[in-house]
N, C-alpha and C positions, 0 to 999 in steps of 0.2 A: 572599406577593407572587408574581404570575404571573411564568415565564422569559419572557421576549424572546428569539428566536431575530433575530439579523441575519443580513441577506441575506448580507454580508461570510463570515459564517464557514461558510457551506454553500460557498462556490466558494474556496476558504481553501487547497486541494491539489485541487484539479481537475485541472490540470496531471501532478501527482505520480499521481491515482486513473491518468487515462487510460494514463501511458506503463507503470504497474504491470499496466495488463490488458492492455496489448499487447501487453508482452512476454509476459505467461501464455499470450496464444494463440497469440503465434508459438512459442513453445516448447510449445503443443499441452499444455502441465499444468493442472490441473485444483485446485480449493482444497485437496483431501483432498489432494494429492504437496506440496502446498506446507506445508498442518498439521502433516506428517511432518520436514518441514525445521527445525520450530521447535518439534515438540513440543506441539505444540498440533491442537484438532479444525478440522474442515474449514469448520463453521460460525464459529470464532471467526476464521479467515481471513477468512471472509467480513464478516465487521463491520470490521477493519481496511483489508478493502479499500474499502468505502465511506468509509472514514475515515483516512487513512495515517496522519494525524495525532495519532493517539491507540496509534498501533504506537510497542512500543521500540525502540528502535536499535538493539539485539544482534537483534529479530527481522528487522527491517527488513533491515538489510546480509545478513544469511543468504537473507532471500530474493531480495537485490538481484543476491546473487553464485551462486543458484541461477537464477536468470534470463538470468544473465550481460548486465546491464546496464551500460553502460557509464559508468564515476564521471561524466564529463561532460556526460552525459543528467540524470544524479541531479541532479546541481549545477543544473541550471539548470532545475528540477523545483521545487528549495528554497526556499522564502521563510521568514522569519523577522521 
């Protein structure tokens, strides 16, 4: 049986992608300083950042606190 992709879950952390690239270029870093953050290559960064949602939470908050994001941006970033 073919996937169905719904619309719902492409725009599902849009919210979340955007304020994650923002703060990467106002802090001027680049995926590779952030792969370094979590251990991981610059490429698999880059998939989580089209997707936060599929990032785990221990990487996620590393990079949230390497970004210096504020928890109350995050919060309201979240849906569940």
């Amino acid at each position: 049986m073919p996937k169905v992709n719904l619309l719902i879950s492409k725009d599902k952390h849009k919210k979340l992608t955007v304020l994650l690239n923002g703060y990467k270029d106002i802090e001027n870093k680049n995926r590779d300083d952030l792969g370094k953050v979590i251990g991981m290559s610059g490429r698999a960064v880059h998939d989580y950042m089209k997707d936060p949602g599929t990032m785990r939470l221990d990487h996620f908050l590393k990079i949230a606190r390497y970004l210096n994001i504020p928890i109350e941006e995050l919060r309201e970033c979240i849906r569940y």
